[in-house]
LOSESE-709196 format. One record per residue: residue in one letter; z, x, y of N, C-alpha, C, O in turn. Coordinates in pm, whole numbers, plus 50000, padded with zeros to 5 digits. Layout:
N
AZXYZXYZXYZXY...
# end
This chain:
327
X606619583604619605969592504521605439604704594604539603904678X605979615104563605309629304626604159630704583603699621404516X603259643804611601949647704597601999653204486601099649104413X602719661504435602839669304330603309657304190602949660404076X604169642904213603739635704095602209632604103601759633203988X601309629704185600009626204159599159638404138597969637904109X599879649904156598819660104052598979661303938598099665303862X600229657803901600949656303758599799644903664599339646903552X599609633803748599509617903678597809626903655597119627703553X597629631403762595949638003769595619646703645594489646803596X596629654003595596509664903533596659662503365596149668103268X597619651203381597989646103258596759642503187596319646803080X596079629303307595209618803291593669626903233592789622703158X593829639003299592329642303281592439654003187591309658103158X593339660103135593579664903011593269655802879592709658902773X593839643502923593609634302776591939629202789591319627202684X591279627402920590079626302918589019636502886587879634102845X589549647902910588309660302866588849657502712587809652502671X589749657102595590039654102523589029642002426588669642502308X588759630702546588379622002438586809622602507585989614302467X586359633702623584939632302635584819620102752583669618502790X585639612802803585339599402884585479607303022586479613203064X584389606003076584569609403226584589597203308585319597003407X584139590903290584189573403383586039574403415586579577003522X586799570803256588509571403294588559585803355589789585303364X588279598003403588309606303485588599606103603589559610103668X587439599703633587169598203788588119582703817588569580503929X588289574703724589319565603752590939568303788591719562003859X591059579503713592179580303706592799589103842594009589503863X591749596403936591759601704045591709592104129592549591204218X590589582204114591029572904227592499566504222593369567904308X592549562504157594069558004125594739565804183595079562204296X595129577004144596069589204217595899586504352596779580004409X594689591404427594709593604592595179580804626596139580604702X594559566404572595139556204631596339552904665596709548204773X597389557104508599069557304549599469565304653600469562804721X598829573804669599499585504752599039580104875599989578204950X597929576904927597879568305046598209555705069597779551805177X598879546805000599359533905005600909538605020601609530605082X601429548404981603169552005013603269557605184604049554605275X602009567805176602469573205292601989565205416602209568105533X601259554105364600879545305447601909535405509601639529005611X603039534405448604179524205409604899535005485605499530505583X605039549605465605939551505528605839553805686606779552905764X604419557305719604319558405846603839546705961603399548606075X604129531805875604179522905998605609516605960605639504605933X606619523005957607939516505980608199517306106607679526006177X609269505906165609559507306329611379504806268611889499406169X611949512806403613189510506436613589507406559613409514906655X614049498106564614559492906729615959501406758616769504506671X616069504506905617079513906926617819510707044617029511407137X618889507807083619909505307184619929517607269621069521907248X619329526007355619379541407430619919536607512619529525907559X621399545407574621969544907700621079552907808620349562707798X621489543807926621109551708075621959555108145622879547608178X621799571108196622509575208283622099578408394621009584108387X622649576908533622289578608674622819591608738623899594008791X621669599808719622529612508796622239619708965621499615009053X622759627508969622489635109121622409620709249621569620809339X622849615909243622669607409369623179613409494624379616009505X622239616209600622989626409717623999616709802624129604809828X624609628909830626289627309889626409614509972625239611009990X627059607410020627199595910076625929582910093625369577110186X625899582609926624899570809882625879565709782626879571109734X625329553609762626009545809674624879535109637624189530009725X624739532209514624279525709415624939510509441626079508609399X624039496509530624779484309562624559475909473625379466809476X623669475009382623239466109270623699469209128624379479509132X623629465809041623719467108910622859466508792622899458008703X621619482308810621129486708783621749488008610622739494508578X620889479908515621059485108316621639498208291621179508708336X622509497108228622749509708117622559508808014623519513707955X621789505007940621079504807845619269502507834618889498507944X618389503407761617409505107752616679501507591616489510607511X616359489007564615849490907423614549489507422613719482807483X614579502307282613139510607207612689506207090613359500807003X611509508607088610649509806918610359518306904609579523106987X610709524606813609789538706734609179535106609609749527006536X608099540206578607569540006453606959549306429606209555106507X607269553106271607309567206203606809566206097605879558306077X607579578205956608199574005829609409571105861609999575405960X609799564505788611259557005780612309572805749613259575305823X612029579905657612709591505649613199598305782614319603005803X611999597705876612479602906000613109592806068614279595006097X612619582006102613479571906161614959573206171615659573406272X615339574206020617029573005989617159584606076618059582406157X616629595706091617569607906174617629601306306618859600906308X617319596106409617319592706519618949585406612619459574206611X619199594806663619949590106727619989587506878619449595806951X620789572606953620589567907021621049575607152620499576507261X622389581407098623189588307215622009602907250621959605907369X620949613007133620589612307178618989614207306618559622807382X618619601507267617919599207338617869595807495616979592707574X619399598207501620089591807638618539594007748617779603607733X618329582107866617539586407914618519587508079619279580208142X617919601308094618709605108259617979601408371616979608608376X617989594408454617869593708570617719600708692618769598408752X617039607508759617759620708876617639610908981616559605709007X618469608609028618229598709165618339614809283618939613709390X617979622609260618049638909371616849633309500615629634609489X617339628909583616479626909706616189610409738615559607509839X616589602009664616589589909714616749583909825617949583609851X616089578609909616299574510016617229556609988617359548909893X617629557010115618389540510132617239530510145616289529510222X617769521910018616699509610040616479507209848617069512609755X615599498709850615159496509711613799509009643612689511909688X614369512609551613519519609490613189517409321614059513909241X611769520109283612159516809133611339527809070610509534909126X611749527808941611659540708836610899534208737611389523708696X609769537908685608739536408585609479543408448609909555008452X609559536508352609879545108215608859543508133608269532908113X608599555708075607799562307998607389567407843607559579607841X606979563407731607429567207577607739581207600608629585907529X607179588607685607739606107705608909610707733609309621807699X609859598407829610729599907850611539600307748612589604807792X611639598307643612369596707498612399610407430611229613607409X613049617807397612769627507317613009626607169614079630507123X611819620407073612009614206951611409627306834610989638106876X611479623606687610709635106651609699637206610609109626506598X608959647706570607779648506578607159636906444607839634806344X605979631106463605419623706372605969606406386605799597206306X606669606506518607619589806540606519589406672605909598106734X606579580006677606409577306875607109560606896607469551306823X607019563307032607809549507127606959539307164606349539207271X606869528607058605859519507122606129504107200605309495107221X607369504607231608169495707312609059494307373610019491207302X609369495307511610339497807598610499487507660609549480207687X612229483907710612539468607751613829471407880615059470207882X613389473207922613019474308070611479485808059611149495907996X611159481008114609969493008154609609502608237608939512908231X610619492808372610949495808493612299493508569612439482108613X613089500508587613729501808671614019495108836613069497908909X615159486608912615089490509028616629493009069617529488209001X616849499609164617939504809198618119500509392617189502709469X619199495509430619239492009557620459503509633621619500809603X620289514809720620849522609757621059519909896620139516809972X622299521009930622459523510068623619533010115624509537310042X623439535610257624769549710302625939541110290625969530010343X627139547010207628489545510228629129554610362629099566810377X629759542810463630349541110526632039539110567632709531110501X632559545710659634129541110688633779532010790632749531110857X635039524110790635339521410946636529512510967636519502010902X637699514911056638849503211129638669497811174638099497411284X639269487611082639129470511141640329461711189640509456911077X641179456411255642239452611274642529431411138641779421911116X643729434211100644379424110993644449416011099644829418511214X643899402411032644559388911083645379385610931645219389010814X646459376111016647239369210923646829356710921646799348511012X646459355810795645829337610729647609333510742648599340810727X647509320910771648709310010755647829293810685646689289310696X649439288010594649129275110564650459268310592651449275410572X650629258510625651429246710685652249251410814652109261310886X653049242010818653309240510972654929246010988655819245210904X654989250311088656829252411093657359242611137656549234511182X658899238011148659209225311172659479220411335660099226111425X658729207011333658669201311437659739206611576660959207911564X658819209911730660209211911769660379226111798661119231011884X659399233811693659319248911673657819254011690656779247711680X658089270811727656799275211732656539288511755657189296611821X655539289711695655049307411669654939313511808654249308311896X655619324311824656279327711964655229345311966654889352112063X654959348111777654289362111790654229362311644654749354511565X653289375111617653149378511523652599394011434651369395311436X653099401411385653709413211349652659416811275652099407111225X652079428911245651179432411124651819448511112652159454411214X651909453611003651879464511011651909468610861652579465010764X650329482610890649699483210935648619474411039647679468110989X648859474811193647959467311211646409465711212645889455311254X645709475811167644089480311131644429488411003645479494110972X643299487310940643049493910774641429500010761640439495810820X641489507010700640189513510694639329512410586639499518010478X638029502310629637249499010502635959508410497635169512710581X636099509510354634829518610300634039512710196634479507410094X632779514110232631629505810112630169508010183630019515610279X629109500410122627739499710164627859494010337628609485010373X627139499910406626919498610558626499481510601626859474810698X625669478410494625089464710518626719457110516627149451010614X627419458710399628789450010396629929451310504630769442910534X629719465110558630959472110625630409465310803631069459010886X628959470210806628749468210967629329454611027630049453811126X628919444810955629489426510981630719423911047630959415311132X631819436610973633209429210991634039435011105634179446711140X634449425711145635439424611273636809424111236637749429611293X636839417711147638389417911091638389416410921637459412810848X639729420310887639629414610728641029404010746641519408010852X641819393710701642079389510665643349387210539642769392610444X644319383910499645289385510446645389371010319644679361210339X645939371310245646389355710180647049350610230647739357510305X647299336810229648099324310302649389330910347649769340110274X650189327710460651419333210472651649318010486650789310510534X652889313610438653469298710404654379298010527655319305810542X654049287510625654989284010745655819273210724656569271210820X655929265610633656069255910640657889252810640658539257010544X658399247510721659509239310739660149256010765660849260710675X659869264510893660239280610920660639275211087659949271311181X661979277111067662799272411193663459290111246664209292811339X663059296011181663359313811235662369320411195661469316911118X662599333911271661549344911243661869347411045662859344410978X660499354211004660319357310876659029364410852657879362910893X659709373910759658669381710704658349383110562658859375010484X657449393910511656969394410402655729401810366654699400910432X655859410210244654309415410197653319409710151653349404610039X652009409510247651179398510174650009409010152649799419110220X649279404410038647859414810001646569406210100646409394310129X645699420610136644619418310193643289410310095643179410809973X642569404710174641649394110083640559403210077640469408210189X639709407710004638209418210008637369405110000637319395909920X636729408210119635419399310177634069400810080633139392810071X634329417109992633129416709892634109429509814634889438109853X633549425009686634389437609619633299444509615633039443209495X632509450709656631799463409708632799473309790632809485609801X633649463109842634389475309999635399480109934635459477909813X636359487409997637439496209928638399496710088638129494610206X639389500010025640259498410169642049507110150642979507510069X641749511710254642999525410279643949517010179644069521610066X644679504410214646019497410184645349483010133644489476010186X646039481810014645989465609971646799459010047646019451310103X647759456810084648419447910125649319452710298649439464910296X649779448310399650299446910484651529438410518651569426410490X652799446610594653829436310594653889425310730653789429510846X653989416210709653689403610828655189399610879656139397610804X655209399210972656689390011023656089379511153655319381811246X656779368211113656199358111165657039354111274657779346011219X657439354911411658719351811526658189336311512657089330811505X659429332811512659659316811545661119313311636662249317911622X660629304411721661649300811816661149282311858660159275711827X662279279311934662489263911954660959265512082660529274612154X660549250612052658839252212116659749241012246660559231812236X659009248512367659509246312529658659233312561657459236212568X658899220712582658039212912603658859207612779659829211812842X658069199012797658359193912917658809174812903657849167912866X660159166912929660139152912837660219144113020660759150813108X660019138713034660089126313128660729115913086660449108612991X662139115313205663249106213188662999095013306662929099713419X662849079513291662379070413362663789063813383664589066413293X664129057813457665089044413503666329051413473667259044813427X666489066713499667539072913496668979068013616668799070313735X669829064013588670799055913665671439068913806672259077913788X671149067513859671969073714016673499072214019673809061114062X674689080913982675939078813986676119086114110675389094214167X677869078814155678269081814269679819092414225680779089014156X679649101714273680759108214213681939115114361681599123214448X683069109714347683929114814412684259106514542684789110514646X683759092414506684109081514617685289076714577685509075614456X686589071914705687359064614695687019049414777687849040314781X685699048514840685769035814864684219030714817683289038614806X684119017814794683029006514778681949014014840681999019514950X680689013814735679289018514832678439010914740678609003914640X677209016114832675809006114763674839020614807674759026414915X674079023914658672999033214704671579030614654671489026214539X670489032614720669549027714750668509040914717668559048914810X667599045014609667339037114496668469038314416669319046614449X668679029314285669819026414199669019038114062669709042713971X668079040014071668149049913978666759059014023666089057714126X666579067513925665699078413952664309083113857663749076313771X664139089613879662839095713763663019113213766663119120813862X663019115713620663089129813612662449134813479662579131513361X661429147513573660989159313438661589169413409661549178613491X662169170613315662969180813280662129191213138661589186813037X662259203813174661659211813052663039220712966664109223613020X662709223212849663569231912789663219229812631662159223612621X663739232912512663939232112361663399216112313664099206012312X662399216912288661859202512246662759194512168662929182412184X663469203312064664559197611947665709195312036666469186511996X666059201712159667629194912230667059183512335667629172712352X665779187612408664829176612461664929165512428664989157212518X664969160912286664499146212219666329146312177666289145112055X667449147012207668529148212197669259142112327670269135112321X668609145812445669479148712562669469127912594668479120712591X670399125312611671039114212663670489115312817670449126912857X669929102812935670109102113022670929102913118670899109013224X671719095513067673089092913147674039099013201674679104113109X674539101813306675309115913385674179124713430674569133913503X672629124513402671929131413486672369135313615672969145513649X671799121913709671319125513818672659117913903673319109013850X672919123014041674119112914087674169122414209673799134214214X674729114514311675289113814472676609121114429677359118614335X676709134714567678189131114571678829132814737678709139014842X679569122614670680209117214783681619118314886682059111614980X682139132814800683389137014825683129142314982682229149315030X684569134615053684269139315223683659127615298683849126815419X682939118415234681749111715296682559098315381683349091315318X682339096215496682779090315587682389071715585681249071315630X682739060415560682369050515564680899053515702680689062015789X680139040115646679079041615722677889045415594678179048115477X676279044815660674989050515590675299066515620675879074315696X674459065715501674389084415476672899084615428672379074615379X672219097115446670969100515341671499112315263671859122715318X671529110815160671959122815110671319129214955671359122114854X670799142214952669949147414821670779144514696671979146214674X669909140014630670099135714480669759147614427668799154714459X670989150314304671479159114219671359157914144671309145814122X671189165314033670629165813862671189177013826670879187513882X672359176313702673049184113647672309184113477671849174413418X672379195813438671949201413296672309205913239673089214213285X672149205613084672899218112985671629232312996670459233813031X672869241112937671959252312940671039253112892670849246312791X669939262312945668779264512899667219253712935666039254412901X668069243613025667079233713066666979236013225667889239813298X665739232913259665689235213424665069216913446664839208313361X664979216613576664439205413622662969208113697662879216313788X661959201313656660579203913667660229195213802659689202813884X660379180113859660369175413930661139161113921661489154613823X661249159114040662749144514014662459136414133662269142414239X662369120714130661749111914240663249104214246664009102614151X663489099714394663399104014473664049117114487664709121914395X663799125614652664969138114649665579134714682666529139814623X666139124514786667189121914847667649103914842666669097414805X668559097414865669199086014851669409080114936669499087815032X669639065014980670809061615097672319058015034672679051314937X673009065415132674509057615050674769049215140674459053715250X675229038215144676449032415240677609033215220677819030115103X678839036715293679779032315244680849025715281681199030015390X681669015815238682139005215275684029013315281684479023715233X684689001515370685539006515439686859001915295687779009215259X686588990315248687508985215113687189000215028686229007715012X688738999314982688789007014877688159006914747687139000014743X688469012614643687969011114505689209006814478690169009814549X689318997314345690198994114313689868991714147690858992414076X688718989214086688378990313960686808993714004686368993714119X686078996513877685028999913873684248989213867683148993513902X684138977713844683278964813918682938965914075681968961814138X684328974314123684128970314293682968981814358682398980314467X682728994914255682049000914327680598999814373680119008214449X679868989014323678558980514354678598973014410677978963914355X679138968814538678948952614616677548946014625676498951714653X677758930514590676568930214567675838927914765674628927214786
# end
């Protein structure tokens, strides 16, 4: 109800009262009036509206960065008349931030009903955050060299001989607290498993914190694989006599030998035809003579007991291979 209907109701009311002489309904009829008119505008000026206001963070100086996750939003009460209320908009009330001179570290921001720019005859009588905190620190570079993560094994026999990165260092950028720590970053699983040759592949880098940022996601890996060199020990290896035409007896009858080379032809290699005398030329009668150990390629001989043998040899011919052992 406007002012001007209660001068109306006033004007009406006390026309018909000078009319009938009643001043008591006079003065009634005024109270009445002022009362409506202060019971509306009374109604209208304790309405509240709750309000969703965005926050924005501005000026932050040059190589700072914001490490926490500081609200963008902010909710308000205003209370007014409701007439004004409805004009209010949230976008804006936007409240700005100047972060212009912030130092590194935790800082916090007091908010204020002033900070709001609402309209005249409203005010702000509830704010949710009230306060602010913001955790700043210097953004940082720095090169770090890739390791390659691996999971399972290559096959028995075999073995990682080297291993390839390239790029081999990447350059991480983020908050100083995250960046100073690291020594290396790290890759996803590279799969070895049952890898009897070299192999490669693009694998992506793992982020230790997604705060950091980094030149290259991913790096190409090649993995060298070759036969793994072990060393096998051959026991009660038999002593042959090679290139006798007569009867002998040699003394020890067999040998001991370490031999190194390809673990997978290693656990392959047969004893037998190792090690052996030879005897071509050799004159009946004792002999001492160095014991020999023949190999396939790629194998050497590590150490071999005894070095040397006795032969005897007897003046009877050979005549089958029973005869060449007398007992």
């Amino acid at each position: 109800m406007r002012l001007g209907d209660f001068k109306y109701l006033f004007k009406v009311s006390g026309a018909r009262r000078f009319r009938g002489g009643d001043l008591g309904l006079r003065i009634f009829a005024v109270v009445l009036a002022i009362g409506l008119w202060i019971f509306v505008n009374a109604g209208e000026r304790g309405s509240v509206e709750p309000l969703t206001v965005p926050i924005s963070y501005r000026s932050l100086p040059q190589g700072m960065v914001i490490v926490n996750h500081p609200p963008t939003f902010v909710k308000i009460e205003v209370t007014g008349p409701r007439t004004l209320l409805s004009l209010l908009d949230p976008e804006r009330l936007a409240l700005k931030i100047d972060l212009r001179g912030v130092a590194s570290g935790q800082s916090e921001f007091k908010i204020y009903p002033a900070m709001f720019n609402v309209e005249r005859n409203t005010a702000v009588t509830s704010i949710s955050p009230d306060q602010l905190s913001l955790d700043v620190d210097r953004l940082v570079t720095r090169d770090v060299p890739v390791h390659l993560a691996v999971q399972g094994k290559v096959e028995p026999g075999y073995t990682i001989t080297s291993v390839d990165i390239t790029p081999p260092t990447v350059t991480i950028a983020g908050p100083s607290r995250f960046v100073a720590p690291l020594t290396s970053v790290s890759t996803e699983a590279f799969d070895l498993k049952g890898l009897t040759s070299d192999a490669g592949r693009s694998v992506d880098i793992v982020a230790p914190n997604p705060a950091l940022g980094f030149s290259t996601g991913h790096v190409d890996a090649r993995v060298n694989v070759a036969e793994a060199i072990a060393d096998r020990e051959f026991r009660a290896v038999d002593v042959e006599v090679k290139d006798s035409g007569f009867k002998y007896r040699v003394e020890p009858r067999q040998a001991t030998l370490t031999i190194r080379g390809p673990a997978v032809k290693l656990a392959a290699l047969a004893p037998k035809g190792l090690a052996y005398v030879d005897a071509k030329g050799v004159a009946p009668g004792s002999h001492e003579l160095p014991l020999q150990v023949t190999l396939p390629d790629g194998m050497q001989l590590v150490r071999q007991s005894p070095d040397k043998v006795k032969l005897r040899m007897y003046r009877e011919k050979l005549t089958t291979t029973a005869d060449e052992h007398p007992s």
